[in-house]
N, C-alpha and C positions, 0 to 999 in steps of 0.2 A: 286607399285613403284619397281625399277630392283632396288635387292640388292646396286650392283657394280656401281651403282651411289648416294650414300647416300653421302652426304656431313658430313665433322668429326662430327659437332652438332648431326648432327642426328643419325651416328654412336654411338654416349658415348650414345646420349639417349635409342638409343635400348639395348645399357649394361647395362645402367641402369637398365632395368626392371628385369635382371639378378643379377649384381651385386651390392652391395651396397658399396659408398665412393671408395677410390683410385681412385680419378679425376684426377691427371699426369700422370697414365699408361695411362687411357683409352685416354687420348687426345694425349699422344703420339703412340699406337697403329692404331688409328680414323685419325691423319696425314701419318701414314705409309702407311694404307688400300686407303686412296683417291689420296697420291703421283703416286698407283699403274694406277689407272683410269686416273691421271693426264698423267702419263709416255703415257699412248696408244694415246694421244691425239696430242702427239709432233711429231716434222720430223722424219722421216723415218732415215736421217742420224743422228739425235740427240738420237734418241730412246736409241739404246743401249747403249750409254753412261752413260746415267742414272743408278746407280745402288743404291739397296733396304739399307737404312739406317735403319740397321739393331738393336736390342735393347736387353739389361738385364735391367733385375725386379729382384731389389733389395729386400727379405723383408721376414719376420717369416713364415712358414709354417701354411696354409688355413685364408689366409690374401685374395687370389682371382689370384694366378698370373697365373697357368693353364686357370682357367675359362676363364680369359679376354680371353687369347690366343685360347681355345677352340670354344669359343661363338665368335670369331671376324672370325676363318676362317669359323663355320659355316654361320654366316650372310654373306658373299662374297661368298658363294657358292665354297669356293679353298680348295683343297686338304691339307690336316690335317694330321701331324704326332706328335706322343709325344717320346721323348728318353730322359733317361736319364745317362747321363755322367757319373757315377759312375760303368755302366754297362760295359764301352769298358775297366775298369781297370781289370777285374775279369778271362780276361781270356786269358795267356800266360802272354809274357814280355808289349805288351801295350794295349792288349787287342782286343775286337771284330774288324773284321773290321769296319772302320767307315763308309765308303760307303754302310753300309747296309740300313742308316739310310734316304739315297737317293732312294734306291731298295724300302723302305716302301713305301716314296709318292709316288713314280709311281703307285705302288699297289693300293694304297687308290685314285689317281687318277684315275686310270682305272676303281675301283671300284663305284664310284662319277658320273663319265661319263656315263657306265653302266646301271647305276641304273635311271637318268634319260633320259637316251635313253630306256628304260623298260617304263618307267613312258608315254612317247612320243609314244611309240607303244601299249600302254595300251589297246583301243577302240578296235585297227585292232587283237588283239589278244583276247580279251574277243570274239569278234564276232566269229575268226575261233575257240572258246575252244566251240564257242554255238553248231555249225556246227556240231563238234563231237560228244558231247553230245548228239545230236539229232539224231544220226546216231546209236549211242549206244542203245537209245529209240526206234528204228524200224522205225524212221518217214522218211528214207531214198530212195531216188526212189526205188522202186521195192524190198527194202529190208524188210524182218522180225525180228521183236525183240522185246520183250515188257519189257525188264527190269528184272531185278532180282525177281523185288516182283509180279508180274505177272508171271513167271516160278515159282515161290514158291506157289501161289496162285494153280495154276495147280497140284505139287507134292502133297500139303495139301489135295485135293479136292474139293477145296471149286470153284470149276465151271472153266470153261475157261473166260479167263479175255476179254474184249473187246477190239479188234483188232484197234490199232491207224489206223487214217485216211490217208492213202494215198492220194499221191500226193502234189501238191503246197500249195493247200488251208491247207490239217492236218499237212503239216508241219509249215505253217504260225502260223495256229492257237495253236501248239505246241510250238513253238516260244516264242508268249505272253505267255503263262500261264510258260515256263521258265523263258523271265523276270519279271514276277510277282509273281516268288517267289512257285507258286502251286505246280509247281513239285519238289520243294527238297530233300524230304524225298523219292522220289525215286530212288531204287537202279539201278547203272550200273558198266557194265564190261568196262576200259578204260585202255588203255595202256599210261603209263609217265614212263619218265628216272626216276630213280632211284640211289642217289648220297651214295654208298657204302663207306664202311671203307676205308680214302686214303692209300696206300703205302707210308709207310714213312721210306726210310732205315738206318738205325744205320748212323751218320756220328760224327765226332768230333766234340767237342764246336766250335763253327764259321762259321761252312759250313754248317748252315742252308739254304741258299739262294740256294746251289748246292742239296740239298734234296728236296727242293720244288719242283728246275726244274726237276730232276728226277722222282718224282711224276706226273707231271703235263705230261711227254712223257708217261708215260706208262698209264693214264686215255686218252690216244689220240689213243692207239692201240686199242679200239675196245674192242669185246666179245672175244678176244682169252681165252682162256679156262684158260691159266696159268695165263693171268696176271690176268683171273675174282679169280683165285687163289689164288692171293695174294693178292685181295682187290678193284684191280685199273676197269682200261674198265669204260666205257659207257655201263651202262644196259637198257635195258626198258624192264617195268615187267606189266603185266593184272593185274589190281587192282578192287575190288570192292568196291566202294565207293557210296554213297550219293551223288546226282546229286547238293549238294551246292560245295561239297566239290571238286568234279569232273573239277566243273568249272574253280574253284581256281587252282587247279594244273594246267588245261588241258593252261589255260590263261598263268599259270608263264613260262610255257613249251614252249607256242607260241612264247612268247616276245624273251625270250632267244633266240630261233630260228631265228626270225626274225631280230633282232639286228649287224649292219654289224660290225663287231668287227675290221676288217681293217680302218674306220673312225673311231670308239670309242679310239683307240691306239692314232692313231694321233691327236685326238682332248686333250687326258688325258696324253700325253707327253706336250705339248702345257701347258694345264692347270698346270702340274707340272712345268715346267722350268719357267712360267711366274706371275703365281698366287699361286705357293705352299707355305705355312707355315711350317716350322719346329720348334717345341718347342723344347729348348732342356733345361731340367730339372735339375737340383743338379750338374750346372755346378762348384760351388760353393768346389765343392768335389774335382774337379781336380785342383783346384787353387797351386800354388806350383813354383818357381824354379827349374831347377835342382839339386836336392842335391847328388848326385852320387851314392849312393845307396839308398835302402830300396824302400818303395812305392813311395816316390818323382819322381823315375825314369819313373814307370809306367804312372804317373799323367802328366807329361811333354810331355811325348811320346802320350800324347793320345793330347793334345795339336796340339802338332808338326802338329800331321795326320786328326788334325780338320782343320786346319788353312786352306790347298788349296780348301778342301768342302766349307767353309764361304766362303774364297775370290771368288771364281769361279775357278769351272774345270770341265773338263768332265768326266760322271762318264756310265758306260758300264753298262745296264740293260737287261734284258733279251727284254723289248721292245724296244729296242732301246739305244743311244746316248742321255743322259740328260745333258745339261748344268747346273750348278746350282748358276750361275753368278745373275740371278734374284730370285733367293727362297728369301723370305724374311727368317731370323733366329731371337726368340726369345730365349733369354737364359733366367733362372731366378738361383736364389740362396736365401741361408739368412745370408751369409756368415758372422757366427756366429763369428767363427773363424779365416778368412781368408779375405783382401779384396779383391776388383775387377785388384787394383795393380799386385795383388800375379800372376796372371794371365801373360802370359810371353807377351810382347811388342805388337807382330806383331797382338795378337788374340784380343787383347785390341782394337787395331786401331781398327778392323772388325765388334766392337760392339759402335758405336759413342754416342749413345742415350740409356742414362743410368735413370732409374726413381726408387727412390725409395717408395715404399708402407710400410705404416702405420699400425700400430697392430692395433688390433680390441678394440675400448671399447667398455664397458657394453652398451651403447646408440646403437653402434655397431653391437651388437650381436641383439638389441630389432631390428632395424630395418632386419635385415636378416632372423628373425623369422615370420616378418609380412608382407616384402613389394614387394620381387621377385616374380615372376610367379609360381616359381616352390618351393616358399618356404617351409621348414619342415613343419610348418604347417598346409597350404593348402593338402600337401602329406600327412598326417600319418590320417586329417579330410578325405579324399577320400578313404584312406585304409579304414578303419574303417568303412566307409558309407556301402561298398560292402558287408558287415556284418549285416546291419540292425542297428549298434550304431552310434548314433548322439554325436558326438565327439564336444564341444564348446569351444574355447579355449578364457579364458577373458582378457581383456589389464594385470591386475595385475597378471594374470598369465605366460602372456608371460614376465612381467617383471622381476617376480620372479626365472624363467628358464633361461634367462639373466644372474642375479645377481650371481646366483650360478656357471654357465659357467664359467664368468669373474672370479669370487674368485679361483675357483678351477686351472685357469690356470695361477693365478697370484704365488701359492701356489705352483705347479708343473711346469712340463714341458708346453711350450705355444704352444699350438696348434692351435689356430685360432678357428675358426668357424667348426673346426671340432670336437671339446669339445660337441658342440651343438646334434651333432650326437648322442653321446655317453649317455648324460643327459636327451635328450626325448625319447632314448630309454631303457631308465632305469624308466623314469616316469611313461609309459603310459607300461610296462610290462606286469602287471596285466591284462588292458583292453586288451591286443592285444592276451593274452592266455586266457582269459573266452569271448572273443569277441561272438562266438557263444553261449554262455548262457546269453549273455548281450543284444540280439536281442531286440531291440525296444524300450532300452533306453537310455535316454539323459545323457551322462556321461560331465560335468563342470570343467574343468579344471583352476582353480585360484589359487590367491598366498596358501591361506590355504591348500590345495592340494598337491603344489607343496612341500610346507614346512615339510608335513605331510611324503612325500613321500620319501624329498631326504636330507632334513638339515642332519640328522644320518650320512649320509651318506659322505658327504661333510664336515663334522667338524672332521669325522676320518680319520686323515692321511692317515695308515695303509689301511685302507677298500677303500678309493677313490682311491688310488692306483691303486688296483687292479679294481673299477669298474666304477671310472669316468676317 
């Protein structure tokens, strides 16, 4: 099934399997993502009228409110940025520019495009890295070669190696025994680019964007001798490598080559003006009035310079003209101290659809231990596996890693489920440093365990401090 038509139901549910609880984010992120699909379906003259109702997530720190937004533009396949707000205060009177944060997603869209336009040429590029390969091997019309470990064979003594078969048939029959794997382990001489130190020159805090492009003209000039001098150029170097390894480059090498980078631009401009995500993080920090001096002023000003990026404007990329009248923007906060009010009128309007998320309970944490794809669990048991220890983690034990999480963050500062981090990896210490002298046994993880391991630890102020 194409992502980009998942209806909301089946949207939450696929977060589901990710996130656990916060059911009003994900069904108002799950209406924003299908409004998007809806918008292409309308008149031509209605279309643009439509514009992206846009959303803050309200809520404590690893509560889920990144994830959703991470895991929803990758399920849509749309170009993904994260910023956070506290960063454009740091540098000058209002801080970075803010259109830089526009320059990302194009980046990360072109990067997206890219990569599945690579993915799309994959076939026609493994076959021309075969071609080469083979040519490297001597199975080349009229060409000699037999590989490294056959001229090695010769310098050794140990006889003259036998002469691959010319013509159609010994290149065929070189062929198969390439895709099947028999000729790996032998050596050849192949030439690939080669992505050297970039050229990055000294600039001020903010003109990073004018450093990149800097970089980016002088890896365009070629082998000249001074810029291979300072780093940049396009090199290609004779490598000996392993005819697996050979492939793999010779392949990554093709696609790139073969990839028409004039349609990937236009396809990944597109993608950014019409399906890009921006998350934008600890907006919550610029919250604020003008109060006429101190940091107030900073925080307003960064405001002020967000506000035409949300509504729509266009913003000057190196590929081009980006609208960002369609980006959808997700803000979040936990505005501990501040509300959504503090925020000045006009940027309020820009965000309509406000959801707040729920701290985590102890039940909470049990299910975020046990029931995601990518839970801590299932991760630290497959860490572990690569080692030979059978890592089993029991119901009473994940409750008891739970219980602990939950106290220690009701005790301290709340961290969410990022407490969870910190506590399995203070648990399981031990095993993940004697992993290798623990080869081949069943290590059980239960509440006795867990109690054994971290109650001390958790009932001293002082010492969770510093380790929970």
């Amino acid at each position: 099934m194409d992502p980009r038509n998942l209806t909301p139901r089946e949207i939450v549910a696929e977060l589901d399997r990710y996130i656990v609880g916060q059911g009003s984010a994900k069904r108002a992120v799950a209406i924003a993502l299908r409004n998007r699909w809806r918008r292409q379906h309308v008149s031509a003259d209605l279309k643009d009228e439509i514009l992206p109702k846009n959303i803050i997530m309200i809520g404590p720190t690893g509560v889920g409110k990144t994830e959703i937004a991470r895991r929803l533009a990758r399920l849509a396949g749309a170009p993904f940025v994260k910023v956070e707000a506290s960063k454009f205060t740091e540098v000058g009177y209002v801080g970075r520019d803010v259109d830089s944060m526009v320059r990302d997603l194009v980046e990360a869209s072109v990067k997206l495009v890219k990569e599945e336009e690579m993915e799309r040429l994959a076939g026609r590029a493994r076959e021309a890295a075969e071609e080469k390969v083979l040519d490297a091997l001597g199975f080349g019309g009229g060409a000699f070669g037999l590989g490294f470990r056959g001229a090695m064979q010769r310098v050794r003594g140990e006889g003259e190696p036998e002469r691959p078969q010319q013509g159609t048939a010994g290149r065929e029959r070189a062929r198969s025994q390439l895709r099947a794997g028999t000729l790996d382990e032998e050596e050849v001489e192949v030439e690939v680019a080669e992505k050297g130190m970039p050229f990055m020159p000294i600039m001020a805090p903010g003109m990073e964007d004018m450093a990149q492009g800097l970089n980016e003209m002088m890896s365009q000039l070629g082998n000249n001798p001074l810029v291979n001098m300072l780093g940049g150029g396009a090199k290609k170097r004779k490598r000996k490598v392993k005819v697996k390894e050979a492939l793999g480059l010779l392949a990554e090498d093709e696609a790139s080559r073969m990839v028409d980078m004039e349609r990937v631009t236009r396809e990944a401009l597109d993608r950014a003006q019409n399906a890009g995500i921006i998350f934008i993080d600890e907006i919550d920090k610029i919250a604020g009035r003008d109060g006429g001096s101190g940091p107030d002023v900073s925080r307003g000003g960064v405001q002020r310079d967000l506000l035409p990026i949300v509504e729509g404007s266009n913003v000057n990329t190196k590929y081009g003209m980006v609208k960002t009248d369609h980006v959808l923007f997700i803000a979040a906060g936990a505005f501990h101290t501040t509300k959504v009010s503090d925020l000045i009128p006009e940027l309020q309007g820009r965000f309509p659809i406000r959801v707040e998320l729920d701290p985590l309970s102890r039940e909470d944490l049990v299910r975020i231990l046990k029931e995601p794809r990518n839970s801590l669990v299932k991760q630290y048991t497959a860490l572990l596996a690569t080692e030979g220890v059978d890592v089993q983690f029991r119901d009473d034990g994940i409750e008891e890693v739970a219980r602990i999480a939950a106290e220690v963050n009701e005790r301290m500062e709340n961290i969410g489920a990022r407490r969870l981090h910190t506590v399995m990896e203070r648990l399981l210490d031990p095993v993940s440093f004697d992993a290798a002298e623990l080869r081949g046994q069943r290590i059980v993880v239960d509440a006795a365990m867990v109690r054994e391991r971290l109650q001390g630890i958790a009932q001293d102020e002082d010492l969770s401090r510093y380790i929970l």
